[in-house]
C-alpha positions as CSV (number, residue, x, y, z in Angstrom):
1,X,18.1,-3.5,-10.2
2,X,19.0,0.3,-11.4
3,X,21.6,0.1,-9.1
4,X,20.2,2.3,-6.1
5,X,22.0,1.1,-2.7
6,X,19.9,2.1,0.2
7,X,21.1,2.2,3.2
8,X,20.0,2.3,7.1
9,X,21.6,2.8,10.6
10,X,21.9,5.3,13.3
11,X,23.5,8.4,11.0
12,X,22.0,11.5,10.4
13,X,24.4,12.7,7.4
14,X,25.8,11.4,4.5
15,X,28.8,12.9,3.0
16,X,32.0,12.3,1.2
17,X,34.8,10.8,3.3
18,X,37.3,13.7,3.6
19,X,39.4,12.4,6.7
20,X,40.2,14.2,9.9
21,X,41.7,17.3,8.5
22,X,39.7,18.9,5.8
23,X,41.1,22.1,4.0
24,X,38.3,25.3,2.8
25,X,38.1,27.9,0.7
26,X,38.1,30.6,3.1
27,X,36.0,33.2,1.4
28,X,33.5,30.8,0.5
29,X,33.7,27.5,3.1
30,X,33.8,25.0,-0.2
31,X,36.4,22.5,-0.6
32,X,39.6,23.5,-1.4
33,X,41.2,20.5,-2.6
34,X,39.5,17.4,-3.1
35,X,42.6,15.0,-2.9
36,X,43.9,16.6,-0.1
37,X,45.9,13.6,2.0
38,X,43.4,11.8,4.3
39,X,44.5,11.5,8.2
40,X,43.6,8.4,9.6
41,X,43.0,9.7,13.3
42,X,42.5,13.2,15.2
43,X,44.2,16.3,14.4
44,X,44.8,18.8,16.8
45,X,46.6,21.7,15.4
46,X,48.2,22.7,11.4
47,X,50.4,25.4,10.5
48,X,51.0,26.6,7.4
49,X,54.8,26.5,6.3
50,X,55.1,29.4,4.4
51,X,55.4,27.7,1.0
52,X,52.2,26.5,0.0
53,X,51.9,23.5,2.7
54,X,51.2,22.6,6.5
55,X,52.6,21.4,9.1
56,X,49.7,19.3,11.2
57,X,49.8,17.5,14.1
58,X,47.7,15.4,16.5
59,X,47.0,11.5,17.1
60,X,47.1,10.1,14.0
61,X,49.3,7.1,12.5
62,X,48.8,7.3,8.6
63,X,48.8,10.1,6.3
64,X,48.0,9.7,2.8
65,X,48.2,6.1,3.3
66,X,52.2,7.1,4.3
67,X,53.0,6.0,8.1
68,X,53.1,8.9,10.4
69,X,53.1,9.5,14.2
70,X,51.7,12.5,15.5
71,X,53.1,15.2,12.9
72,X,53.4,15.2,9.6
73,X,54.6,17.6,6.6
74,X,52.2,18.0,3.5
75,X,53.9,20.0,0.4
76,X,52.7,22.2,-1.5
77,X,51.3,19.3,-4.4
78,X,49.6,17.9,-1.8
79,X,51.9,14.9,-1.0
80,X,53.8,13.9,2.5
81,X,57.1,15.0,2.7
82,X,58.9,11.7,2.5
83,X,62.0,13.2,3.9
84,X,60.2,14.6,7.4
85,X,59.4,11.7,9.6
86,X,60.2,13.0,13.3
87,X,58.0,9.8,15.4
88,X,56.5,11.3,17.5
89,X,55.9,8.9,20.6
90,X,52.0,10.5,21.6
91,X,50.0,13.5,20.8
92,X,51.4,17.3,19.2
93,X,48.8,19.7,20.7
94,X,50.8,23.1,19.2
95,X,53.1,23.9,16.4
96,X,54.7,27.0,15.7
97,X,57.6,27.9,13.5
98,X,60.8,29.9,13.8
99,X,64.2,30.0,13.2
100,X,63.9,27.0,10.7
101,X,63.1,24.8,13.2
102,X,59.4,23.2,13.6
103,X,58.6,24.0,17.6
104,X,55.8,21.2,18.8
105,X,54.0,21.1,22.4
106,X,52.0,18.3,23.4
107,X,51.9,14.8,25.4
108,X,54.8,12.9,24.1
109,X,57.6,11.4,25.4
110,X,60.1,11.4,22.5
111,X,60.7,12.2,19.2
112,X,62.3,9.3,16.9
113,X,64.7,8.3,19.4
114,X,65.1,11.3,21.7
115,X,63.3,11.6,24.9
116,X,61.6,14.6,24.7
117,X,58.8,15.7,27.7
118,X,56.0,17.7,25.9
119,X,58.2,20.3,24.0
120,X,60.7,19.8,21.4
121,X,62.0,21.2,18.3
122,X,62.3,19.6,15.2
123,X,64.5,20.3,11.6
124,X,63.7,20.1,8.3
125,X,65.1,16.3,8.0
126,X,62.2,15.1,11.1
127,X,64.9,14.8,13.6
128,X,65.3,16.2,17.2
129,X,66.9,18.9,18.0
130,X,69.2,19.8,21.3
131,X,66.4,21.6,22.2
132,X,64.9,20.0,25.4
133,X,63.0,22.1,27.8
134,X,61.7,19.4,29.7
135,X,57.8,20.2,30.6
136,X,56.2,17.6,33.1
137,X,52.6,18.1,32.2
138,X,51.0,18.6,29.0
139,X,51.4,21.4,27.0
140,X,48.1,23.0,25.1
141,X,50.2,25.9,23.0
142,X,52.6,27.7,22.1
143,X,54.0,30.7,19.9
144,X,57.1,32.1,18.8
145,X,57.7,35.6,19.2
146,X,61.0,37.5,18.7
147,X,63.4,34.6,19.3
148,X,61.2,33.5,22.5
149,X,58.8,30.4,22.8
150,X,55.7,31.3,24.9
151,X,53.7,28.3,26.0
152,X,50.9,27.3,28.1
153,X,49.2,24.1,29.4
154,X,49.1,21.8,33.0
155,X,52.4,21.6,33.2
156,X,54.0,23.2,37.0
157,X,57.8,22.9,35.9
158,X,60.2,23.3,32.9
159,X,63.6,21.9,33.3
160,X,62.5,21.1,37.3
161,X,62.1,25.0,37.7
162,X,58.5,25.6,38.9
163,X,56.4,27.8,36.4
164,X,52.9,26.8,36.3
165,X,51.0,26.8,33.5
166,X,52.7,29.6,31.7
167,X,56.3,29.6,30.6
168,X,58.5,31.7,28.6
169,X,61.8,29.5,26.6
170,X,64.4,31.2,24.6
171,X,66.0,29.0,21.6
172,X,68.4,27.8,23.6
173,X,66.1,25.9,26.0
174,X,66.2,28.2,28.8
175,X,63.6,29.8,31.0
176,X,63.7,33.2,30.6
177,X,63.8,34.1,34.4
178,X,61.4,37.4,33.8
179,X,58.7,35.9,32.7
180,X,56.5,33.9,35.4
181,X,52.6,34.7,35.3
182,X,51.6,31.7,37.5
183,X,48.5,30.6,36.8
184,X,46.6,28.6,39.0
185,X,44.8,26.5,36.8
186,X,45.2,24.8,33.2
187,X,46.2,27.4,30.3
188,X,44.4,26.0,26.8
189,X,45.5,28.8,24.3
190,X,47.3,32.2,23.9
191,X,48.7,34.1,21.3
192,X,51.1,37.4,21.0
193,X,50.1,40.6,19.9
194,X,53.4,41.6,18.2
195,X,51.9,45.8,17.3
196,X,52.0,46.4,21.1
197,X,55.5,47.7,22.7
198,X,56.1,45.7,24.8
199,X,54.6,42.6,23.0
200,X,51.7,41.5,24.8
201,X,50.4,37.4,25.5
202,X,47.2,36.7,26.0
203,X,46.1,33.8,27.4
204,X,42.7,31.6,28.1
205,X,41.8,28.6,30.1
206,X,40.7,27.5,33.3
207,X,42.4,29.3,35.6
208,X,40.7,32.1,38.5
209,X,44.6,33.7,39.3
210,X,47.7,35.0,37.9
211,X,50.2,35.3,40.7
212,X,48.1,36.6,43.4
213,X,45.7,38.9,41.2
214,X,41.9,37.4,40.3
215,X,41.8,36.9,36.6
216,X,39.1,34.4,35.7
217,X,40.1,32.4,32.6
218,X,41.7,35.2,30.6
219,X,44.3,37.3,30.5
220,X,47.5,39.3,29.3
221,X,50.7,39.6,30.6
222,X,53.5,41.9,28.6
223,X,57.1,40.4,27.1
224,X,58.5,41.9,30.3
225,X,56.4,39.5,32.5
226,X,53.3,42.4,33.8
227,X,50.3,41.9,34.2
228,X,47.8,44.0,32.0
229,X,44.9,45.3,33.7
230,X,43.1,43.5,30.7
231,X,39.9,41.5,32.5
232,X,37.6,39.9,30.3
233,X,36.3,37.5,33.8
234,X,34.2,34.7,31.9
235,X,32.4,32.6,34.1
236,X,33.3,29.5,32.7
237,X,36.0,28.0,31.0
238,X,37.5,29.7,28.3
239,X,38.8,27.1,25.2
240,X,40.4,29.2,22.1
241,X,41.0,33.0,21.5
242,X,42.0,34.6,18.6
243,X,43.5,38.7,17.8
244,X,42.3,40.9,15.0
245,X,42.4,44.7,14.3
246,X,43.0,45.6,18.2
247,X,40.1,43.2,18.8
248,X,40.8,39.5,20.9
249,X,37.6,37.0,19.9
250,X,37.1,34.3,23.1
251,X,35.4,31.1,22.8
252,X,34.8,27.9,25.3
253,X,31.6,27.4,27.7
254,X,30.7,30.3,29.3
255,X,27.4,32.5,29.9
256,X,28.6,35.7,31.5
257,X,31.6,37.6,30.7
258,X,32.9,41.1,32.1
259,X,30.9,41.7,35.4
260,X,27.5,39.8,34.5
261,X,27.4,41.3,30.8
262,X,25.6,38.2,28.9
263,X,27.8,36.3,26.5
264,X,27.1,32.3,25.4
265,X,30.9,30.6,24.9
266,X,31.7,33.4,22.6
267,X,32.5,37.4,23.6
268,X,34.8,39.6,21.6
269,X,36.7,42.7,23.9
270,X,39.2,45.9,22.7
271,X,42.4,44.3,23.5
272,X,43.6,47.8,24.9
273,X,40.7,47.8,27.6
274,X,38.3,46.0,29.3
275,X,35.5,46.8,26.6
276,X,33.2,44.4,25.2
277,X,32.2,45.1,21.7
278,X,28.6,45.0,22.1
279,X,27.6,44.5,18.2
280,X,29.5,41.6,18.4
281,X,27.4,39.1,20.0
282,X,26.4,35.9,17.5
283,X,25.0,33.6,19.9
284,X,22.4,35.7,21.6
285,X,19.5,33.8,21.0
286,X,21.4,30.4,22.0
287,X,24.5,27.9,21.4
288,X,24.3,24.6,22.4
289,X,27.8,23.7,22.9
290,X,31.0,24.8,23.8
291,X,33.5,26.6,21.1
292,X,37.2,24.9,21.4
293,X,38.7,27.0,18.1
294,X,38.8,30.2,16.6
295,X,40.6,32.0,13.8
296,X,39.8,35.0,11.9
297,X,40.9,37.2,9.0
298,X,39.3,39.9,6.9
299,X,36.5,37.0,5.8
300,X,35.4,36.8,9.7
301,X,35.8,35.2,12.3
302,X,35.8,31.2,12.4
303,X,34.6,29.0,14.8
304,X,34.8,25.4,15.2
305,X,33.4,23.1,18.2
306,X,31.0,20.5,19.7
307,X,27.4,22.4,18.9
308,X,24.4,22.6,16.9
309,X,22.5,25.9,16.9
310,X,24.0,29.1,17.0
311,X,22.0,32.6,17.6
312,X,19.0,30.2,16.9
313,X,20.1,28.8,13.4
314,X,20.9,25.2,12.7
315,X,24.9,25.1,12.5
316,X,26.6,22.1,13.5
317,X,30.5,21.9,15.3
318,X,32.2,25.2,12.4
319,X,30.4,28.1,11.6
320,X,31.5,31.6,10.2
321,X,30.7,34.7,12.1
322,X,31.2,38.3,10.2
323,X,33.2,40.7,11.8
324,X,29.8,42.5,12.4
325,X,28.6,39.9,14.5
326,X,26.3,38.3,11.9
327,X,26.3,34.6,11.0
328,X,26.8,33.0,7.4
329,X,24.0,31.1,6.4
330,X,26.2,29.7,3.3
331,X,29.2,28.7,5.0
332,X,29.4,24.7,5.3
333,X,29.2,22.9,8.4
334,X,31.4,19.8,9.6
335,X,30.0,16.3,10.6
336,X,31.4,16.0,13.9
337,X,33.2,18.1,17.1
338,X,36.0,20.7,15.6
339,X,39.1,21.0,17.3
340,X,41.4,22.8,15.4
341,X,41.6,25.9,12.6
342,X,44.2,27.3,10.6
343,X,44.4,29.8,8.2
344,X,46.4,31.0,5.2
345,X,46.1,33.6,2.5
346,X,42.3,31.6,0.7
347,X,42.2,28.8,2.9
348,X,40.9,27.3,6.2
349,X,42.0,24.0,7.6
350,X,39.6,22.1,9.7
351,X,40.5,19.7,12.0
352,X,38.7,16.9,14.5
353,X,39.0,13.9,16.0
354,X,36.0,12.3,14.8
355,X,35.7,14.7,11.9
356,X,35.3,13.1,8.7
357,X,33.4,15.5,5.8
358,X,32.8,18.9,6.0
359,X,28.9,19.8,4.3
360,X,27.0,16.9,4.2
361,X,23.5,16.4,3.6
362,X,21.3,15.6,6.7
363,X,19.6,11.8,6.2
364,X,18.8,10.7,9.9
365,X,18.6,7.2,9.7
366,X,17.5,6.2,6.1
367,X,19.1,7.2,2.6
368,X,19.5,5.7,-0.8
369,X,23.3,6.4,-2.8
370,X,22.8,6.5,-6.6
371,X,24.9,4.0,-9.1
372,X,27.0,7.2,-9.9
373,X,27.7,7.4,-5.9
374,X,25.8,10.9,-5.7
375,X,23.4,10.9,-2.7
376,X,19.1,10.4,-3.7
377,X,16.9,12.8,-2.8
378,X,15.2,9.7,-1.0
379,X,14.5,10.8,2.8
380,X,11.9,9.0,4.6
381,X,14.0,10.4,8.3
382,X,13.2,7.8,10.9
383,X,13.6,9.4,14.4
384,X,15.2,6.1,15.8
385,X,17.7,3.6,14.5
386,X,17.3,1.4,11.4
387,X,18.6,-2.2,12.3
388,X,17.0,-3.9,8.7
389,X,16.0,-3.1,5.1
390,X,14.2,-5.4,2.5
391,X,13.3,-4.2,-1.2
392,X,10.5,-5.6,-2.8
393,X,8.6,-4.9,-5.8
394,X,10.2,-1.0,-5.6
395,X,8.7,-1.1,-1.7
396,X,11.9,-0.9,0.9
397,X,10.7,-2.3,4.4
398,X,12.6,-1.1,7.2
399,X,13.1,-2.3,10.6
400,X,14.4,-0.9,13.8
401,X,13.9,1.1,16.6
402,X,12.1,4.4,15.1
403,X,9.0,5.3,16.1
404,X,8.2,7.6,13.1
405,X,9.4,7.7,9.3
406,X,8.7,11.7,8.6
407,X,5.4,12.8,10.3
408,X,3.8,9.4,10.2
409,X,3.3,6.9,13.3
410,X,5.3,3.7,12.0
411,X,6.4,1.6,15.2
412,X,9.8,-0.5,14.2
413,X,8.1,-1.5,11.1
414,X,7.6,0.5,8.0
415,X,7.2,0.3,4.4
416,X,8.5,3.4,2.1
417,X,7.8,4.0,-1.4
418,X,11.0,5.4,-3.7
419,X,9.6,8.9,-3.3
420,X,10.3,8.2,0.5
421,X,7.0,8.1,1.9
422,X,5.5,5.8,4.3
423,X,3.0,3.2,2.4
424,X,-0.3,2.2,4.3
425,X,2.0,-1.3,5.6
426,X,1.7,-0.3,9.9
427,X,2.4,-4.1,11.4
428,X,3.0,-1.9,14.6
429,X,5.5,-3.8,16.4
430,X,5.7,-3.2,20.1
431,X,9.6,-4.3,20.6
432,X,12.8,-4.1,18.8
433,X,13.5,-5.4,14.8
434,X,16.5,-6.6,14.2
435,X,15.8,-8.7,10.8
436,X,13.5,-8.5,8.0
């Protein structure tokens, strides 16, 4: 009657719908923009274009409401670009940007109506360009440095020359013949440190060799195709890395790193040596769950996955680590696994393919929405699913599968007062409530 709606299920948030790309202030992890265009599926990767918007792309269909197939152009005011519509036939994994031309990795098979295997370049009207490396696997990455495209994934040729995993593409769409690191397994991400001479790619996955050398899931080969004597040697695999201030930040699912030195899915080492900074070491007291993304500017370093805790604290799928190693109790977490983050000059764009708000309130099971649509301070939190509610006289009788509702003993069957408190009401059903 005063137009509470209360609601149960199997949730444990409530939040505002924000979609499957979600854009932050970086310094302080609120919302940027609140009518930022919603993606209506996963987003794997954005960019920003250098003019106030972002390039994203991933395995979505809808943008804004605007029909869109793997990659997309927001501007500046927040709108789609209606003139940028490449069509992308399957998933964009990578983006980078360079010579005017929008370079995009993934699993696709063409782009509007040119076949195009996994790579392909794009202009600024959406459509292919002659560029057509031809990858037969999946590509995870790539980055353009210098006029050359460096990019990783499962692929083992480009163009029906062999180069596995690792391959370097001048703008032409030629191998360039120097390059050939050879790993043996899947590559998931590298980047180029442009201050070295030579230029120096590094690269992560789940790989054990590069050519014939033992490297185990990261590495570094120069522009002229050498292999660095850089070893980080994580035991496990190794998802997302990211270079700042001489210093290259790992992430993935890993417990050891650097001949048995403890480090849980995250480690950060002096990219001129083997060294790993010690006082940077966040998850030391735990991390639940692997790390697939990191980026990091002056703010810290960011970090977005599929866990929960984090050096002991509560933190669910994106936290934000300082550059001294010390977590950010005030930065905002996201509802579900993070897959992707970008940065630009004040913001941070988070992106998932379940994602769907970024700092929501934890409500497991049970929560009430007020008539203005801001969420009660009603929490009864029922440690199993809620299949059935009933209101009565200002009493809401719930039925499900829980076992408890807060610290009390309430068997499928429970009645909560609007303070959200269990009443004295314990029918103590022994099997499974569907209706009420």
């Amino acid at each position: 009657a005063d137009g509470t709606l209360y609601l149960g299920g199997d949730f444990t948030s409530v939040g505002t719908y924000m979609g499957a790309n979600i854009p932050l202030k970086a310094a302080t992890g609120d919302l940027a923009w609140g009518d930022f265009p919603i993606v209506e599926g996963s987003v794997f990767t954005t960019i920003p274009d250098g003019s106030g918007g972002w390039y994203m792309g991933g395995d979505f269909i809808r943008v804004g409401g605007v029909a869109r197939n793997g990659l997309v152009h927001v501007l500046s005011d927040k709108t789609v670009d209606p003139s940028f519509n490449p069509n992308v036939t399957g998933v964009v994994n990578a983006i980078s940007l360079g010579g005017g031309l929008v370079y995009i990795g993934g699993d696709f098979t063409a782009v509007g109506v040119s076949s195009r295997n996994n790579l392909a370049a794009v202009d600024a009207g959406g459509l292919a360009t002659v560029w057509n490396p031809n990858s037969n696997g999946v590509v995870n990455t790539l980055v353009i440095n210098a006029g050359v495209i460096y990019t990783g994934g499962a692929f083992t040729t480009i163009g029906g020359v062999t180069r596995n995993r690792l391959a370097a593409i001048n703008t032409a769409g030629s191998l360039i013949t120097t390059w050939n690191p050879n790993a043996d397994g899947i590559v998931k991400d590298l980047v180029v440190d442009a201050t070295s001479t030579p230029s120096v790619i590094y690269f992560v996955g789940e790989f054990t060799n590069i050519g014939t050398t033992i490297r185990n899931r990261a590495a570094s080969v120069d522009s002229g195709g050498t292999l660095t004597s850089w070893n980080p040697a994580a035991n496990g695999a190794v998802n997302a890395l990211a270079i700042n201030n001489g210093l290259v930040y790992l992430g993935g699912l890993f417990t050891t790193v650097s001949s048995g030195s403890s480090r849980t899915n995250l480690a950060a080492f002096n990219s001129g040596n083997n060294a790993i900074v010690a006082t940077w070491n966040p998850s030391a007291n735990s991390m639940d769950g692997p790390v697939n993304t990191i980026a990091v500017n002056t703010n810290g370093v960011y970090v977005g996955g599929l866990f929960n805790v984090i050096g002991g604290l509560s933190r669910s799928n994106l936290v934000r680590v300082g550059l001294d190693g010390v977590i950010d109790d005030a930065f905002q977490d996201a509802n579900a696994q993070v897959s992707s983050l970008s940065l630009d000059a004040d913001r941070v764009y988070v992106g998932g393919p379940q994602l769907t708000s970024i700092g929501a309130t934890t409500r497991n099971r049970l929560a009430s929405i007020n008539s203005d649509a801001t969420l009660n301070t009603w929490n009864p939190n029922a440690n199993g699913s809620v299949n059935a509610l009933a209101l009565d006289s200002g009493v809401i009788y719930a039925g499900g599968a829980f076992t408890s509702i807060g610290t009390n003993t309430r068997n499928r069957l429970a009645a909560i007062d609007t303070a959200g408190g269990a009443t004295v009401w314990n029918p103590n059903a022994n099997g499974l409530v569907n209706a009420l």
